[in-house]
N, C-alpha and C positions, 0 to 999 in steps of 0.2 A: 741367500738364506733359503732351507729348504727344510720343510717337515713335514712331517710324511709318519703315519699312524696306521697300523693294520690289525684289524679283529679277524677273528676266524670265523665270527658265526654269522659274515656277511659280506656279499665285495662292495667294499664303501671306494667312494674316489676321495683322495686326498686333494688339496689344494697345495699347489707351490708358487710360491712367486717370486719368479726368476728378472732380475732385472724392470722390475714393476711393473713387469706382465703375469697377470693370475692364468696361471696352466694345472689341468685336471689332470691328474696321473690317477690309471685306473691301477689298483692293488691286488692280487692273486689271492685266493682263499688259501688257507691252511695255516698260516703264518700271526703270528700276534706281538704284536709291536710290545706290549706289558700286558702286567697278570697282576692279578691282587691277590690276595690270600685270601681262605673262608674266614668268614668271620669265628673269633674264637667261644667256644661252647660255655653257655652259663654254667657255674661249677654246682649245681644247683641237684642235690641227692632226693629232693623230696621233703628235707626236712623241715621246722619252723621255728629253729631255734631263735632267740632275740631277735624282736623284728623292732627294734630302735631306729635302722639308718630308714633313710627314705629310699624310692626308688620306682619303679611303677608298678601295675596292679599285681604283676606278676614278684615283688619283692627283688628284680632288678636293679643296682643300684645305674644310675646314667651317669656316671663322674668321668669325660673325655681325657681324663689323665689319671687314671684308673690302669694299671699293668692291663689288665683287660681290656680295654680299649684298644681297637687296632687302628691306630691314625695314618697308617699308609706312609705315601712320601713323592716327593719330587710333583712336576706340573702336571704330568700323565696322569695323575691320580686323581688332582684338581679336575680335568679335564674330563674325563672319565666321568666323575660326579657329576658336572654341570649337564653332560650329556645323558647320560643314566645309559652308556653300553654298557653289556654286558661282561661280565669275566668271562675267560675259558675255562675255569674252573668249576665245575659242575658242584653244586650243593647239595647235600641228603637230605629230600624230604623230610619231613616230620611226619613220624608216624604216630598216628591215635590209638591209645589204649586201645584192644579188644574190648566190647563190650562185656561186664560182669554177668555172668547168666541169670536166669528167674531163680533158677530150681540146681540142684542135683539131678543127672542125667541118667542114673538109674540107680534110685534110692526112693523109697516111702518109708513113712513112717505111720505107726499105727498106736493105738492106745483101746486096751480092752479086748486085748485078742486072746484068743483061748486056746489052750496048749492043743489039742486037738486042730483045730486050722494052723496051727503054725506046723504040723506034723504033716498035713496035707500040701500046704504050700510049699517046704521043701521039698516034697514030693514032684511037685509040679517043677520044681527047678531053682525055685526061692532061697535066699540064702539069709540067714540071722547075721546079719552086723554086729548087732550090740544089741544089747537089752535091761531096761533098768526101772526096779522100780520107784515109782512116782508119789510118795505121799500125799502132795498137792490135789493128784486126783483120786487117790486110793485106788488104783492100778499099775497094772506093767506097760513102758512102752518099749517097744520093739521099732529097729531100723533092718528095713529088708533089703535085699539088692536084689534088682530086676532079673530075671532070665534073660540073656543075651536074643536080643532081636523080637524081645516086646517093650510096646510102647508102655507109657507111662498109662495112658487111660485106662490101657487093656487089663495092666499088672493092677490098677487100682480095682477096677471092676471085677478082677478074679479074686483079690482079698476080700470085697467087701461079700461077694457070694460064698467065702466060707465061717465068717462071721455078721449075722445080720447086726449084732449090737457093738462092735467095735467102730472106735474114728477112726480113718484111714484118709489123708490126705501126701502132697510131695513134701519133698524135704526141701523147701523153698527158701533162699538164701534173701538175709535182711540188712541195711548197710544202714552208717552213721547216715546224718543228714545236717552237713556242712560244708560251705563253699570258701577256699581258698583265694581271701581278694583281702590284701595289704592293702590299707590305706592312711591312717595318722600315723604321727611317728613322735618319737618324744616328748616333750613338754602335752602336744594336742591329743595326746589318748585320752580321753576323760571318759570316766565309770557311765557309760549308758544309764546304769541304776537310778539315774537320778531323775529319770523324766516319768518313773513310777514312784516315786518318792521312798523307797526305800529305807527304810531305818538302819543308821550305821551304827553307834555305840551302844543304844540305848534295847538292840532288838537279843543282846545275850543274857538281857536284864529279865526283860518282860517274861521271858516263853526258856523252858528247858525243851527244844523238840525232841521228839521220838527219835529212834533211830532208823535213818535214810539208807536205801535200797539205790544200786548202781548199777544197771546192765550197759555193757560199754566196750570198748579196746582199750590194752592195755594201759594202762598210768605209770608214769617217773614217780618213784614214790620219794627217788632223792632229789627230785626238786625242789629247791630253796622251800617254795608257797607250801608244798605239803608236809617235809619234815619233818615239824612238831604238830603235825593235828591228828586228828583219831581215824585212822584209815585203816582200813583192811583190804587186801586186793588177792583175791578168789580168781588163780588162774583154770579153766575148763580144760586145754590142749597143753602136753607137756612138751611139743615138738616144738624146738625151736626153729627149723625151717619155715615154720609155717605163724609164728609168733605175729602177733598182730602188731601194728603201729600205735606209738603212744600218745600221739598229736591230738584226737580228738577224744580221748579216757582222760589224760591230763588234764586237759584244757576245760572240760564239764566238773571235773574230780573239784580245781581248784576253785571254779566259781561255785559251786556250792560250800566250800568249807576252809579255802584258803586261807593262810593264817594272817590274823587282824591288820599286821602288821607290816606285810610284803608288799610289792608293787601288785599285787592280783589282791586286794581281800576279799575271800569268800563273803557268800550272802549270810550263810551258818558259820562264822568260826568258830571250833570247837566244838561243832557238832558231830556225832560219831557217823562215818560209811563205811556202807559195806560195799564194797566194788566188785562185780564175777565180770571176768574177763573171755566176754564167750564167741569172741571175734578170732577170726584167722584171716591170714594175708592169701589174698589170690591175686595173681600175677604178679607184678610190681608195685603197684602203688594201692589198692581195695583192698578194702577189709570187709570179709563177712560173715554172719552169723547164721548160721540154719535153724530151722525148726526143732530139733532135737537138741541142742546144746542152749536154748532159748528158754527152751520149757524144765531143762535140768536146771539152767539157774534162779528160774522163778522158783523153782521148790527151794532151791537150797536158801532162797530169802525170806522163803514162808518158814522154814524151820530155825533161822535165825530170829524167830519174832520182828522181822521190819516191817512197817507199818505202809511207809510212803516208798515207793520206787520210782524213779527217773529209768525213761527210755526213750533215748535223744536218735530213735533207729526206726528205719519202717521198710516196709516191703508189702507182697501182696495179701489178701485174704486166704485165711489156711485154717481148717477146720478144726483141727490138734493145737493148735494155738489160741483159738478160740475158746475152745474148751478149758482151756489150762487158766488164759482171762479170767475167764466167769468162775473156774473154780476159788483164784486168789483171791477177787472180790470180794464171793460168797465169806471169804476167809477174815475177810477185813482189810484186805490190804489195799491203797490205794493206788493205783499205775496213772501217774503223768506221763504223756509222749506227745513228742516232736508229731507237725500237722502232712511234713512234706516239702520237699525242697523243687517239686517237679513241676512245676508251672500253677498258676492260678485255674487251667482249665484241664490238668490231669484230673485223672480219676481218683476214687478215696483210697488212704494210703492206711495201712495198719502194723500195730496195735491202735493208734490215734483213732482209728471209726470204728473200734466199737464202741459199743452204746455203755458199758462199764467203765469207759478208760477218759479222762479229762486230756482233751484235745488242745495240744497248744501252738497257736499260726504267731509268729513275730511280725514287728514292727521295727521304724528308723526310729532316731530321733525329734524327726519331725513329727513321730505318730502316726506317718503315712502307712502302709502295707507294705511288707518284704514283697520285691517282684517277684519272685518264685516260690514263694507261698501259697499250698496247694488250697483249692478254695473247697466249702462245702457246707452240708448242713450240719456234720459231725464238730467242725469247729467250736469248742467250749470258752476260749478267753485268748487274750492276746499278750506278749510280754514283749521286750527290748532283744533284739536279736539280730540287729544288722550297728558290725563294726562296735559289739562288744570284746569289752581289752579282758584279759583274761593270760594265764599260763600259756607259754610255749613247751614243744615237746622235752627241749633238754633242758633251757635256762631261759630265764626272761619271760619277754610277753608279747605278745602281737592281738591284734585285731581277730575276732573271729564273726562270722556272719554265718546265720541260715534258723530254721527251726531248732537245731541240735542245743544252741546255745539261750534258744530263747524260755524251751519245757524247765530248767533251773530253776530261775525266778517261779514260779508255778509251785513245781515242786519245794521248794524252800516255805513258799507262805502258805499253802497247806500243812507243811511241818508245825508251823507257829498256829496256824489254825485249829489243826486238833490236839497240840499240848496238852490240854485241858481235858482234853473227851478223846482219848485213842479209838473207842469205838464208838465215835460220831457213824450216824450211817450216812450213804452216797448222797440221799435223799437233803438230809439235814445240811450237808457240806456244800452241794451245791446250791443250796440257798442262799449260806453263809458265804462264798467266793461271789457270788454276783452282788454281795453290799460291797464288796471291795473293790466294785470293777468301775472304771468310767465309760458310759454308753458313746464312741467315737463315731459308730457306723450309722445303719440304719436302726431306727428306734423299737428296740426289744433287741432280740438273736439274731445274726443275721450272717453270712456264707463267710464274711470276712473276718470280721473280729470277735464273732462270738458273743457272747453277752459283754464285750466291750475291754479295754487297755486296763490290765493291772491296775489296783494303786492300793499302795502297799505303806501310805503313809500314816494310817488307822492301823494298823496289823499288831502292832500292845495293844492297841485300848480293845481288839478282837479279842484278845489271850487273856483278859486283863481280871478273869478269874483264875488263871493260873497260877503258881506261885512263884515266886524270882528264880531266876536258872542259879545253877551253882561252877556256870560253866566259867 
């Protein structure tokens, strides 16, 4: 008997045993005794539709008699495995997304510029993109395009010397903030909601809320959960090339106002939103929002009369965004946002650190702290937001984790909160949300949890001069 195995990508000696004598026969390079095939590619688009089956963190399912599965064949294969050689077959890396950039690469935006410098700065080589006025501030904002071969600082500091009183910062681009990680599956998704106590039947009774303000990506509006509730979805961008993905607009859309009755029910159902849609796709899989399509749609929810707005997005510090904050406030409007998904020891992340905007970092079930929960002194309260179940992009439901899903619960019990008093001031509200809150951290405020874990199981008896909803 004689057998005898050859790899290419090494000279191995084979063993024979010729009459029950073990003889080493040395093997020639080039040659390969068998081959495996690559393994076959998860059919996996990106999307998050029904995440019912199990499978691992990545929503792979593992089922060894799965058409996908490639189980190989014959002893070679066994053999192969016990030893761990190599195939001849060479595998394609996996390539990592490009990073998403900070900014627009030769774009500013400016706000309060005066027809006079902008006559100047074309001059200088400056170009008008767009321009629109802004009621929110009671001005025009203008998006410039750099001169080829100046920098962004340089272009900044030549605008701001032809206007000393206009804002002028980048057009810096701002992304959702949520992390794709499957984990219950069927029967074991249970509503997070419940470790803030959250009122199920009883919270359409107490409070008729205001109407809720959505900046976000796209939403399924034919999805089962939102088909019969009071949705409006405000698209920004007409291109469809560049249309944004509906995974995480969907997924925030239905846990606030899902209908009572689907496998997602919103915290509101029945509550009316307004949703602008002011995300675009970059690359393959990001979605992002810029400065100038940011501040278009805070006006257009300050002239819808919306009181409370959810912004499950963050990015860097930007002066023209700033501005636009403080104007909404000054206006009455409330802005909940997401704290950050980018480690416990990033820097602060905004809209959430300004000092106008209630800052919201999630928690598990355990009440412990999300791992990538940005830390800081800007953090305002804490909500449920790891491995909450919630809408999938086309049907069904899956898991969702990060800040994105945790600013909801926030925004919701603020809604119920000022039912009563639409124009509660910031002052007054944030007195009122720390009786609702339980002190988990360190005692008082503190980098983690803010003045402490939601609890939302008072939130009538808060409202409870309001009158019954009619909802």
């Amino acid at each position: 008997m004689l057998l005898t195995v050859k790899i290419k990508s090494l000279r191995l000696l084979a063993a024979a045993t010729i009459g029950g004598v073990l003889t080493v026969l040395p093997l020639p390079l080039g040659d390969a005794g068998f081959t495996m095939p690559a393994a076959l590619a998860d059919d996996d688009d990106g999307d998050d539709d029904d995440g019912g089956g199990g499978g691992d963190d990545n929503g792979r399912g593992g089922d060894r008699d799965s058409p996908a599965y490639h189980r190989g064949g014959g002893g070679f294969h066994d053999l192969r495995s016990l030893f761990r050689w190599p195939s001849r077959e060479r595998r394609t890396p996996m390539r990592r997304p490009a990073p998403t950039p900070e900014q627009a690469h030769n774009e500013l935006i400016a706000i309060g510029l005066e027809e006079d410098a902008i006559a100047g700065l074309t001059q200088e080589g400056f170009a008008v993109d767009d321009r629109i006025q802004v009621s929110l501030i009671g001005s025009e904002m203008v998006r410039l395009i750099v001169p080829a071969g100046m920098t962004l600082d340089s272009a900044r500091a030549a605008v701001v010397a032809r206007s000393a009183t206009a804002v002028v910062d980048l057009n810096h681009f701002y992304q959702p903030q949520s992390e794709n990680k499957a984990g219950c599956s069927g029967e074991g998704c249970a509503l997070v909601r419940e470790i803030v106590g959250w009122p199920t039947s009883e919270i359409t009774r107490c409070a008729k809320p205001p109407r809720i303000g959505l900046i976000d990506t796209a939403i399924n509006i034919d999805h089962v959960t939102l088909t019969n509730t009071r949705l409006e979805v405000i698209r920004l961008s007409e291109g469809e090339a560049t249309k944004s993905g509906a995974q995480h607009g969907t997924a925030v859309a239905a846990l606030l106002i899902g209908a009572s009755d689907s496998r997602v029910p919103g915290l509101l159902p029945g509550a009316e939103l307004i949703a602008v849609d002011a995300f675009q796709r970059s690359g393959k899989s990001a979605d992002i929002a810029n400065i100038y399509d940011l501040v278009r749609a805070l006006d257009m929810l300050v002239q819808r009369d919306v009181k409370v707005v959810n912004l499950s997005l963050t990015g860097p510090a930007n002066a023209v965004l700033e501005k636009s904050v403080k104007a909404a406030t000054e206006s009455g409007m409330i802005l909940v946002a997401a704290a950050g998904n980018d480690g416990p020891n990033a820097k602060p992340v905004y809209p959430a650190a300004y000092d106008d905007v209630i800052a919201v970092t999630a928690v598990d079930k355990g009440r412990n702290p999300y791992r990538r929960a940005v830390r800081g002194d800007y953090i305002d309260i804490a909500a449920p937001g790891v491995g909450v179940w919630t809408a999938a992009s086309i049907s069904g439901a899956r898991q969702k984790t990060g800040t994105s899903f945790a600013a909801p619960f926030v925004t919701a019990a603020v809604s119920v909160l000022i039912a009563g008093d639409p124009d509660m001031s910031h002052e007054s509200l944030e007195a009122k949300i720390r009786q609702f809150t339980d002190d988990i951290g360190k005692p008082g405020k503190d980098p983690v949890f803010g003045w402490g874990l939601l609890n939302a199981s008072r939130l009538c008896e808060g409202s409870s001069d309001t009158k019954p909803s009619a909802l």
